[in-house]
C-alpha positions in Angstrom: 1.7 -24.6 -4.8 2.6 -21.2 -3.1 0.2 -19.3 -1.2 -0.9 -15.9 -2.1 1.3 -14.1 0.4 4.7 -15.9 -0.8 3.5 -15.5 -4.2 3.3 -11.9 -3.7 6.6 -11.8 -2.2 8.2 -13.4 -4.3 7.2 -10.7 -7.0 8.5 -7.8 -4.4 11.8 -9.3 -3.9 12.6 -10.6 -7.4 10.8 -8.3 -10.1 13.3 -9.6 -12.7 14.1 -13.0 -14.4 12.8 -15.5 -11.3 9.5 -13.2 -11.1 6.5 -15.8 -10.3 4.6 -14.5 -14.1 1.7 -17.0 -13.7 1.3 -15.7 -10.0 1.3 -12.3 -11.5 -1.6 -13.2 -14.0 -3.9 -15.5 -11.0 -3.2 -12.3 -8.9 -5.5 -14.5 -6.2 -7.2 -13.0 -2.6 -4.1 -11.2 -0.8 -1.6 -8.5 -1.3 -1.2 -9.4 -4.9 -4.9 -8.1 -5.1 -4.2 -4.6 -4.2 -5.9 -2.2 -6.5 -3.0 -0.4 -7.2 -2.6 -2.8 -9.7 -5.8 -3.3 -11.2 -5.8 -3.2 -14.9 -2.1 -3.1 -15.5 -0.2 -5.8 -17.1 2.2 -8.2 -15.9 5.3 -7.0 -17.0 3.9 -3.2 -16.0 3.6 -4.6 -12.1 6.9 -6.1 -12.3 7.8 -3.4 -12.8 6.0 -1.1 -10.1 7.5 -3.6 -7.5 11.0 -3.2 -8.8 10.9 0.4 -7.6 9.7 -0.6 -4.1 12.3 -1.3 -1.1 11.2 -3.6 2.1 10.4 -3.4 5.8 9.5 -4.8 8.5 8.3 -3.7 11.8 7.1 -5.5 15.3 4.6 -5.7 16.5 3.4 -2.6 18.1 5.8 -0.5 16.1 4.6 2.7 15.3 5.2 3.4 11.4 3.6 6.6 11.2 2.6 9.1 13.7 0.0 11.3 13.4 1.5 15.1 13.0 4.8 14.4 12.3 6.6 14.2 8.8 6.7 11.4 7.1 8.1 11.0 3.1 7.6 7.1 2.9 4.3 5.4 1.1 3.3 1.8 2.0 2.0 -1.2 0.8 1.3 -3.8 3.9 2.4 -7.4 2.2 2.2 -9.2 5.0 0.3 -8.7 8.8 -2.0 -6.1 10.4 -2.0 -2.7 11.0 -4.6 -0.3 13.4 -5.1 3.4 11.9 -5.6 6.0 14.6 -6.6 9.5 14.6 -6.9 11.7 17.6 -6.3 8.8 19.3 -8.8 6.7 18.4 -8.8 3.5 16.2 -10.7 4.5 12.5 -9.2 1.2 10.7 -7.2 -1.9 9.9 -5.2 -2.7 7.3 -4.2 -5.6 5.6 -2.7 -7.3 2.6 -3.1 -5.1 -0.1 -3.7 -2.3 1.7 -1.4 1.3 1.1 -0.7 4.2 3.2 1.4 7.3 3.1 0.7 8.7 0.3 -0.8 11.9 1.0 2.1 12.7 3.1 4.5 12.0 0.4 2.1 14.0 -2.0 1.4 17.0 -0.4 3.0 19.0 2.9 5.0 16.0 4.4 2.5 16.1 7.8 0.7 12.5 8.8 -2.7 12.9 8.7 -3.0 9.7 10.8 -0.8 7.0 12.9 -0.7 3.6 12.1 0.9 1.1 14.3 1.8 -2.9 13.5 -0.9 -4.9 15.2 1.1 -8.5 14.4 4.4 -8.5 13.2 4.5 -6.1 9.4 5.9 -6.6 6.0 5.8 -3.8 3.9 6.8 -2.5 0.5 8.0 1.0 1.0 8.7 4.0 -1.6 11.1 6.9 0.1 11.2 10.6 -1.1 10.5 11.7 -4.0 10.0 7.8 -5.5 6.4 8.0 -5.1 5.7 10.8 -7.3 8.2 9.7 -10.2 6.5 6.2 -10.3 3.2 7.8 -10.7 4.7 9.7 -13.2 5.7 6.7 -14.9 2.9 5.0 -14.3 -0.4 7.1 -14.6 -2.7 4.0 -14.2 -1.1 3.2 -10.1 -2.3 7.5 -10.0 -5.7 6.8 -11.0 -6.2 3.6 -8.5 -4.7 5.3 -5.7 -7.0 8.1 -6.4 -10.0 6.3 -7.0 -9.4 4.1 -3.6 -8.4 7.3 -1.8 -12.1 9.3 -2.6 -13.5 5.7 -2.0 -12.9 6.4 1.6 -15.3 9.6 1.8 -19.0 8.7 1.6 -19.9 12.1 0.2 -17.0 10.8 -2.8 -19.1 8.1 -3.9 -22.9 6.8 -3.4 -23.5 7.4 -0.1 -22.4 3.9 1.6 -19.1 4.1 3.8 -17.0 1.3 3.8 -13.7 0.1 5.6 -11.1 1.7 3.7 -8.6 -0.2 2.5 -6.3 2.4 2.6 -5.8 5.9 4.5 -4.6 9.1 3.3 -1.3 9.4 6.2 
């Protein structure tokens, strides 16, 4: 039986005839669990992940950097990640986890730099791909929005948590 993480793979690098379908539907602890894809359907992830490229980066790598542009959104398959701003750690990321996207939505500036903890496997959206899959798919919009106030206390009911994303 396949663990969550090559499940999850799996669906990133095939999203066509050998896509894992009953993975899909257990979509079980890991990076198959990011809320990006809550409520959508099987065949609606597949084909999310279809419009996704991969990368990897070393540990240590620097994938963003704080003030600088940036066009590319995120989604961490497999390792860590620390978030800083101003220099000083704010988060980790995981599985599951996204970043980039407000970058990539608004002026092009990171708001934050995250750098590979342990070595980094990422799904990755360049340009202008971002926008035209949330265009296709309006329910990805709504969970990235919804996980993006999630990060601001004054957003929801008072009680910060660790984010699982950040808006770089």
């Amino acid at each position: 039986m396949h663990n969550p993480d090559e499940r999850f793979e799996e669906m990133a690098i095939a999203a066509g005839d050998r896509l894992d379908i009953e993975g899909l539907q257990s979509r079980p602890e890991g990076p198959a669990s990011s809320p990006l894809f809550d409520e959508l359907t099987d065949t609606e992830i597949a084909d999310v992940l279809g419009a996704f490229d991969t990368q990897s980066f070393n540990a240590g790598h620097r994938v963003t950097l704080e003030g600088f542009r940036g066009r590319e959104f995120y989604l961490i398959v497999e390792g860590r990640a620390t978030v800083s701003v101003g220099g000083r750690r704010v988060a980790e990321l995981g599985p599951g986890d996204f970043f980039g996207e407000a970058a990539v939505l608004r002026d092009g500036l990171r708001s934050a730099t995250v750098a590979a903890e342990t070595g980094l496997r990422t799904l990755v959206l360049s340009n202008d791909s971002l926008e035209q899959l949330l265009v296709a798919h309006p329910r990805v919009g709504l969970n990235m929005l919804r996980e993006v106030l999630g990060r601001f206390p004054e957003a929801g009911d008072g009680h910060a948590e660790r984010p699982r994303a950040l808006s770089i």
